[in-house]
Every structure is written in structure tokens, then in C-alpha cells.
C-alpha positions in Angstrom: -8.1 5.3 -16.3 -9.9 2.2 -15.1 -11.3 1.4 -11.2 -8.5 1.2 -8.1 -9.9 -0.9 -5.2 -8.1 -2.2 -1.8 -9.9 -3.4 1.5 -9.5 -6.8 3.3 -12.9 -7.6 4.6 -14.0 -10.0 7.7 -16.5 -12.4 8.1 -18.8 -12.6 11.1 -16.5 -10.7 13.8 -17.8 -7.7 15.6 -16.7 -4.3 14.3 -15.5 -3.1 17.8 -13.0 -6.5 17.5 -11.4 -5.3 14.7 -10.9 -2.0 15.8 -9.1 -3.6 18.6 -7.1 -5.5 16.0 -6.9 -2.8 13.9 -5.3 -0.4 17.2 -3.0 -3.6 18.3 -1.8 -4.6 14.5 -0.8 -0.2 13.9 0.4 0.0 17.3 3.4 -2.7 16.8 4.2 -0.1 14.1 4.5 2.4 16.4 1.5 4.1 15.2 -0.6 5.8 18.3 -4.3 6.9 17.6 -4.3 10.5 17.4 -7.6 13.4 16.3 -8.4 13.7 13.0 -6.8 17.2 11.7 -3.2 15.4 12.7 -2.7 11.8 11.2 -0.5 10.2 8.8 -2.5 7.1 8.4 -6.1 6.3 8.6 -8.2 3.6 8.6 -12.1 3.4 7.5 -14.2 0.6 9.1 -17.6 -0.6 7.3 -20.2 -2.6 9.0 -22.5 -4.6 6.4 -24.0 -7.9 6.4 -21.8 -10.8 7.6 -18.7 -8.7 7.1 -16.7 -6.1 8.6 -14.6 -4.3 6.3 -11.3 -2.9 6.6 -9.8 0.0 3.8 -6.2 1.5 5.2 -5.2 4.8 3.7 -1.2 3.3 3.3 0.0 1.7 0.2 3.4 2.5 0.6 4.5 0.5 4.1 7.0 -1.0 2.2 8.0 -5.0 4.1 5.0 -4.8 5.8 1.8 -6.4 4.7 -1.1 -4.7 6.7 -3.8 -7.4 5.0 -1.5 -10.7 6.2 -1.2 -8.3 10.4 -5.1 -8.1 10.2 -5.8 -11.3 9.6 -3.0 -13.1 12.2 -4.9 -11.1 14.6 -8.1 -12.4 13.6 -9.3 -15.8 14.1 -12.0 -15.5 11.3 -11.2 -15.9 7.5 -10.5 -12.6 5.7 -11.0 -12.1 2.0 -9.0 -8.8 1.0 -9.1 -7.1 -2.8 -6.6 -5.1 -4.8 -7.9 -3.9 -8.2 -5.4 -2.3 -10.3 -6.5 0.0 -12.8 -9.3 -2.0 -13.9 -6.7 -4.2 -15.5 -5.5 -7.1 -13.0 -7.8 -8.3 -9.8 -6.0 -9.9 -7.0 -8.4 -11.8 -4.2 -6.7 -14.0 -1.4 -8.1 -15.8 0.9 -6.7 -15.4 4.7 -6.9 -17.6 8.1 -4.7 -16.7 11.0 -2.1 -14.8 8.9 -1.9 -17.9 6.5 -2.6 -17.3 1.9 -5.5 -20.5 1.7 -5.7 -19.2 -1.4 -4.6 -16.7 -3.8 -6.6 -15.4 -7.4 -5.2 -12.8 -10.0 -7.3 -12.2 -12.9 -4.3 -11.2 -15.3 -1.1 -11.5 -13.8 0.7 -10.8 -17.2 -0.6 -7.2 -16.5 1.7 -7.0 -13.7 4.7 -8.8 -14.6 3.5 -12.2 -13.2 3.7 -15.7 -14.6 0.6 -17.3 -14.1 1.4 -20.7 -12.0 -0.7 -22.8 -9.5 -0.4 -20.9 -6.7 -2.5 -17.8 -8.5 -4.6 -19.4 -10.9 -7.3 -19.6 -7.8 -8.8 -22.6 -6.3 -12.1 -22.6 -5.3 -13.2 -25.2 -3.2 -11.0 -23.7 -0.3 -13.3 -20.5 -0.5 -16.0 -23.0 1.1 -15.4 -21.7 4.2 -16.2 -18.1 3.2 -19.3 -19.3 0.3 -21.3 -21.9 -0.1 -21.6 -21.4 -4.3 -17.9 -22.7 -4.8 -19.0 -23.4 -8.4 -20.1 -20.3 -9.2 -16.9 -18.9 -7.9 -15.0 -21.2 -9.8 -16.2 -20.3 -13.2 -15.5 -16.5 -11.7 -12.2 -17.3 -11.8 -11.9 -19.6 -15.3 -14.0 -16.9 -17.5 -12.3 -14.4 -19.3 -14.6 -11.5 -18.0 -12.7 -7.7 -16.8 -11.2 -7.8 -13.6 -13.7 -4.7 -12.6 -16.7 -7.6 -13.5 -14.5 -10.8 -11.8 -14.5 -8.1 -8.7 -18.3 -7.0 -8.9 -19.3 -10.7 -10.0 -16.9 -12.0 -6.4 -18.3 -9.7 -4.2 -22.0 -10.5 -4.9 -20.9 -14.8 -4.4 -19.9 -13.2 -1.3 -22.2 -10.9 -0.2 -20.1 -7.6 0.1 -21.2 -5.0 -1.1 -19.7 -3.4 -4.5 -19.5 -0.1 -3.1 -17.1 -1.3 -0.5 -15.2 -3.8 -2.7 -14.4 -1.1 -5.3 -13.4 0.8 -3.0 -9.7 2.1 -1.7 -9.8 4.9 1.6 -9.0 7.5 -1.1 -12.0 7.3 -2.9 -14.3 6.8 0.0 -15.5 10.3 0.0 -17.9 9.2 -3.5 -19.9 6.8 -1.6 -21.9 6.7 1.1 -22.1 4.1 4.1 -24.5 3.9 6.9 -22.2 2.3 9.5 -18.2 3.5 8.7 -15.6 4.4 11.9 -12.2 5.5 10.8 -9.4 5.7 13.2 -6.6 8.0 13.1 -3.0 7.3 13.4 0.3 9.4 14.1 3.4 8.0 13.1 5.2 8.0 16.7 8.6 6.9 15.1 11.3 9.3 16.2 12.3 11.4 13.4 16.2 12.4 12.9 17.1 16.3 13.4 17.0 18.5 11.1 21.1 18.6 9.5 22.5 22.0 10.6 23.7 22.7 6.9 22.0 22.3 3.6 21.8 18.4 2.7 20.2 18.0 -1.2 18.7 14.9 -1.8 18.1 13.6 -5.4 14.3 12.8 -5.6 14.0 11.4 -9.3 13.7 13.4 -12.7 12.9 13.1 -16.4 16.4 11.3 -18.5 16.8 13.3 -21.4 14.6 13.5 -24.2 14.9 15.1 -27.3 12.7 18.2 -28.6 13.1 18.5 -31.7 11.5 15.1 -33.0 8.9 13.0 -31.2 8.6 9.8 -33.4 11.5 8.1 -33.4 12.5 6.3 -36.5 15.7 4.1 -36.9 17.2 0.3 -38.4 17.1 -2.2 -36.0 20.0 -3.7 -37.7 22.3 -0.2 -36.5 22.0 -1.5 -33.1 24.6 -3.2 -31.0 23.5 -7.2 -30.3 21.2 -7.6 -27.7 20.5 -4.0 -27.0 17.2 -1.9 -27.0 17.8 1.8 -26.1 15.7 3.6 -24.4 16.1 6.3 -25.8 17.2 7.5 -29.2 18.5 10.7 -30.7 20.5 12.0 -33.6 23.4 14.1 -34.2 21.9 17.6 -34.5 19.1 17.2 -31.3 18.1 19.5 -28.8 17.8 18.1 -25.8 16.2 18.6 -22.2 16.9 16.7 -18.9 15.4 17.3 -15.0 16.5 16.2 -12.0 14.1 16.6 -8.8 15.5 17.3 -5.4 14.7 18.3 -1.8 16.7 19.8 0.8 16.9 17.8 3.8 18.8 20.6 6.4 18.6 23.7 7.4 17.6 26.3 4.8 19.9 26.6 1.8 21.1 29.9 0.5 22.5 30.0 -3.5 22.9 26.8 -5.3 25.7 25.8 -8.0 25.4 23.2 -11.0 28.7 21.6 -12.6 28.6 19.1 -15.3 31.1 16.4 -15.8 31.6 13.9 -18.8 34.1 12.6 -21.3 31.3 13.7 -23.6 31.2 17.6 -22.9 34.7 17.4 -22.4 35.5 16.4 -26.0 32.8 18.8 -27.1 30.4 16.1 -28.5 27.3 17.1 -26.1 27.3 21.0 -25.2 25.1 22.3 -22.9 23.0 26.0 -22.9 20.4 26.5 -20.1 19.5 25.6 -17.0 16.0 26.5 -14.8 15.1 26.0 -11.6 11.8 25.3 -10.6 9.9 25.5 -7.3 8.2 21.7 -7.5 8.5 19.1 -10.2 8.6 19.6 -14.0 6.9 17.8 -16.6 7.4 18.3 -20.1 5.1 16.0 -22.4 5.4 16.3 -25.9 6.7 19.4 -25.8 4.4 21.0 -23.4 5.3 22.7 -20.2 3.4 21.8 -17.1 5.1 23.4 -14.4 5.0 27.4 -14.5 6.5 27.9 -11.0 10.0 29.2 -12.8 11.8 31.0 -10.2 15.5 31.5 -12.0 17.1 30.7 -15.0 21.0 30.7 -16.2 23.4 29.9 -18.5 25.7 27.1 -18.4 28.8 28.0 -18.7 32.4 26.5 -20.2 34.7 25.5 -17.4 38.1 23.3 -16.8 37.9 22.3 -13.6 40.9 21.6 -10.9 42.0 17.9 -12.4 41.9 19.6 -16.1 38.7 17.9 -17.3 36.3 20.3 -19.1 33.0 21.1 -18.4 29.8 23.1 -17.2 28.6 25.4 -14.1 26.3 27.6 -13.5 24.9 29.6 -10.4 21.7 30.8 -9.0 23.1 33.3 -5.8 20.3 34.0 -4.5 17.6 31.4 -4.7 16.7 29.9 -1.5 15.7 26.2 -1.2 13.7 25.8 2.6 13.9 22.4 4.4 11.4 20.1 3.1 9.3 18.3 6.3 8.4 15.6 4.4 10.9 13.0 1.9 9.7 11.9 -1.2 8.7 8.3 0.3 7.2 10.7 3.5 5.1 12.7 0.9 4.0 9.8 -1.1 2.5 8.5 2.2 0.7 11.6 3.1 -0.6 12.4 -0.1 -2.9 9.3 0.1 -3.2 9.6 3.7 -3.8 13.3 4.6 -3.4 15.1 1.7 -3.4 18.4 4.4 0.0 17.5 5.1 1.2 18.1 1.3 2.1 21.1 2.4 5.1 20.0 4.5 6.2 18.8 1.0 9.2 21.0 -0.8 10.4 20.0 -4.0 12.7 21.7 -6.4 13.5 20.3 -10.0 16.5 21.7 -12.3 16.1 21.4 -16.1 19.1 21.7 -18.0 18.9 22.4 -22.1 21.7 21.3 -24.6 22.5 19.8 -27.8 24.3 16.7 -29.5 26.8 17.9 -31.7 28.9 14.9 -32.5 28.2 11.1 -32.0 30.2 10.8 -28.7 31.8 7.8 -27.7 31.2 7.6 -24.3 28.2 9.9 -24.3 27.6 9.2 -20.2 27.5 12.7 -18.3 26.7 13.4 -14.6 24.9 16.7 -13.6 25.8 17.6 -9.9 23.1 20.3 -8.0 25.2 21.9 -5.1 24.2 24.0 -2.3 26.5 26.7 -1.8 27.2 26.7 1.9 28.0 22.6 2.1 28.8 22.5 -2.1 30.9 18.8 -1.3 29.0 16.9 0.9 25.6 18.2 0.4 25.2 17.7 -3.3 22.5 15.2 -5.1 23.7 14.2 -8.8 21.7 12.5 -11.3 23.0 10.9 -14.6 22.4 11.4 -18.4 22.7 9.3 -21.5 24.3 6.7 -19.1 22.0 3.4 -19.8 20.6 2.6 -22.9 21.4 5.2 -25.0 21.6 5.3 -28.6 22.8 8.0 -30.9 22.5 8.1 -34.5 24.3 10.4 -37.4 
């Protein structure tokens, strides 16, 4: 895994300023300061040379860009970095809220034509470095984006440690001048729903576990089409879905599976597990050993006559999770202390492909038992680019 970096740094403004533009720019969030055992966002301050740098714990604010608040706040130019796995360096160059200019190293890397407006200009960095040409040829060579970042931030004057840096990682170096301020999120949170609500979280599409190399003719596949996934008469399959439970806590839970292709017979399914967290199965290897039941999916007709699967597990109990998945995503690179306010369950069902189906789309519904209608997540298999070979 290659380097992960993320600050926006500040030239020649007084650290105690951007505090105060760091307080003002969180606060129209509705973030208030709060003690350190507490927050759900923090923000490290680093004093060196010319600059004052900024590193915010939050990477998932989604429509709000924290680097573009700072710098409207500010009336000095900002530089800010984001290094992406070593692969792909992104520099911009801020003044008063305003892109002067914009650099990424390898924007193929993350799904972005290269055009003008990121192919990086450097004769509008003259008002952050006087060696334009040297930062020029920074951004025409074809060096990693790690050494474009290191070979930047000495043009520049920042120091590596802080340029390489995100908040998570700040723990491995060590600074002679850093402040962090901590944050509570003060944004009123809904009540807790008086019955069981399940909310679908993600999971793993089906995969099959009998083969991993996947051989077939290109010329067997419908026009235009590249499946994502592949399997043959014959396969065993396994599928997860990943859910939380955003009421009260939920007493027994119930599977049913739908599908023109169980009801014809052409998929059947065998087991299904439920596990206390997520579930990770990587070529063929079990990561998750927190198996607290197990059943067996049973044959059912249902009320409108359409065949298909249930199961039951009576007596597990699924608590209210504190946190979502976008909460916990948040937290973990905040305040990893808060983790715990984190519940997540995962279901993995087993089965088989007996016949090619013709419409091999089937929807796995996870119920809890006191609110089974309105309180049920579902997730859906062999539904989008599917292919299934004889």
C-alpha cells in the first residue's frame, strides 16, 4: 500500500488566526469545540517556517469542501495536498475560496481526463515560490506522485513530514509546535424508532466457491456486455448482505427469498449464517469468526403462490447500532473510541446453480420479527451483470 497524505497549509498567517478560522469555518457546520475524550472531528494545527498547517480528521463531509471554507476565510494563499495511495498527487492553489490553480500527477488513476485545467500551471504559484521553474518541470517530469509531493514541498518550504501527512497518521511523527481542536457534532440527531428498523449497509454479490479463475469465450457473450461475474451450471455459491438496526432492540429475525429463478428451481438455496459484524470471504478464506447462528433455508410458496425460501433465527438479538454506516465511517478516522457505538450484522446465505435460469435475478429480504413489513432491508443477487455458463 503506498503513502495517503491530506493537509491544506497557510502561508505567513499567525497560527492563533487560523484557529479562529478553523472554530468559525466548523462552527457554520454546527460543529462546537468540545474535550478531547468526546469529539467526532478533530483538527491538528502545525506551526513551521512560513506556514501554518492545517490536517482535518474528516474525509467523508460529503458537499462540503473543508480546504475551499479554510481558505475563503483566509486572506492569504493556501496550498492544500491529497496523496492517494502513492499513486495520483493532487496540489491546488487557493486565494479567498477561489482554485488559482489545480495539479494532479496521474489523473487516469482516478478516473480523470487529463485537460487544462489539471495539467498545472506554474507561473500562478509565484505568489506562493519564487522558483516557478523548478516547479514547472515538477509538474512535466514523469517522477511518483510520493517524489512530485516530497520534491513540491521542498520548492515550498514545508516540511515532508507534514505534507505526507493525513490527521490519521499523525501519531508516527513528531512536531514541536501542533494544537488540535476538538469538535462535537451538535446536529440534532432523530430518536431512536420505537420498533426494530434494519437498514441494508452493503455486502459481498455472489461469488462462486468452487472455482476461482474464471475461464470462458468472449464470443458466448451477449453484444456489448461484460459480466461481472461468471459462474457455471453446477456452482456453489455464497452471497452477504450487511445490516444495522436502526430502532429499538430487535428480538428474532426472518429471511425469505424471492425470484423467478428459485421459483422454477434453477438456483436452490441451502444455508444461511448470521454473523455479529461484517463478513469477508477471500478466496475461500473466512475472516469473520463471530458466528452467532446458523439455519437452513427452507422451501416455501408464499401467499401470491410464488415459490421460494425462509428461514428463522428466534432468538438472536440484534441491539440498536448508535452509529450508521456513513456515522461510523466518520468516526473511525476521527475517534476511533467511538467504534464502539458501531453495530453491524451480516447474513451469508449458501446455494447452488442447478439450471441456466432465464431470469436468474433473486432478492434476499432480512426481517425483524416484531416489524417483519416495514422494518426489513433487502439486497439483490445475480441481478446486474451476470453471466451463467453450461
Amino acid at each position: 500500500m503506498g503513502e495517503f497524505g491530506r493537509s491544506i497549509h497557510i502561508l505567513k498567517k499567525e497560527k492563533q488566526h487560523v484557529m479562529s478560522s478553523v472554530l468559525s469555518v466548523l462552527g457554520a457546520r454546527n460543529y462546537e469545540p468540545c474535550e478531547s475524550q468526546e469529539f467526532d472531528r478533530a483538527v491538528a494545527i502545525i506551526e513551521s517556517g512560513d506556514w501554518v498547517s492545517v490536517l482535518d480528521s474528516s474525509i467523508y463531509d460529503e458537499g462540503f469542501n473543508f480546504n475551499k471554507a479554510l481558505s475563503q476565510s483566509i486572506d492569504e494563499p493556501c496550498v492544500s495536498f491529497d496523496l492517494m495511495d502513492g499513486d495520483c498527487v493532487q496540489a491546488v492553489l487557493w486565494k479567498k475560496g477561489r482554485r488559482v490553480n489545480t495539479f494532479i500527477s496521474h489523473p487516469e488513476d482516478i478516473g480523470i481526463t487529463r485537460t487544462k485545467s489539471n495539467i498545472g500551471n506554474a507561473r500562478k504559484w509565484n505568489i506562493v515560490a519564487e522558483d516557478t521553474n523548478t516547479i514547472q518541470s515538477i509538474f512535466e517530469n514523469d517522477q511518483f506522485a510520493t517524489d512530485k509531493l516530497i520534491a513540491l514541498s521542498k520548492v515550498l518550504a514545508i516540511p515532508n513530514e507534514v505534507s505526507l501527512s493525513q490527521y490519521t497518521n499523525l501519531k508516527d511523527f513528531e512536531f514541536a509546535n501542533i494544537t488540535y481542536l476538538y469538535f462535537r457534532d451538535a446536529t440534532p440527531k432523530p430518536p431512536i424508532h420505537d420498533v426494530p428498523i434494519f437498514e441494508y449497509w452493503g455486502g459481498a454479490l455472489p461469488s462462486p466457491l468452487n472455482h476461482k479463475d474464471i475461464m470462458y469465450d468472449e464470443n458466448q457473450l451477449p453484444e456489448n456486455r461484460f459480466p461481472r461475474s461468471i459462474f457455471y451450471v453446477g456452482d456453489d455459491f455464497s452471497a452477504v448482505i450487511s445490516f444495522g438496526n436502526r430502532g429499538k432492540l430487535a428480538k428474532g429475525i426472518s429471511i425469505s427469498v424471492i425470484g423467478e429463478a428459485v421459483h422454477d428451481g434453477s438456483i436452490t438455496l441451502e444455508g444461511v449464517q448470521l454473523f455479529d459484524g461484517d463478513y469477508f470471504l477471500i478466496d475461500g478464506y473466512d475472516f469473520q469468526n463471530n458466528l452467532l447462528a446458523e439455519a437452513t433455508l427452507k422451501a416455501t410458496k408464499f401467499q401470491n403462490g410464488q415459490d421460494g425460501y425462509t428461514a428463522q433465527f428466534a432468538h438472536a438479538e440484534i441491539p440498536h447500532s448508535m452509529l450508521s454506516l456513513h456515522e461510523y465511517c466518520m468516526a473511525a478516522a476521527a475517534n476511533p473510541a467511538k467504534e464502539k457505538n458501531f453495530r453491524q450484522f451480516s447474513i451469508k446465505v449458501t446455494g447452488r446453480i442447478v439450471n441456466k435460469p432465464n431470469e436468474p435475478a433473486i432478492t434476499v429480504f432480512v426481517h425483524p420479527t416484531e416489524n417483519y413489513f416495514k422494518g426489513c432491508c433487502q439486497m439483490g443477487l445475480f441481478d446486474e451483470d451476470v453471466a451463467v455458463f453450461k
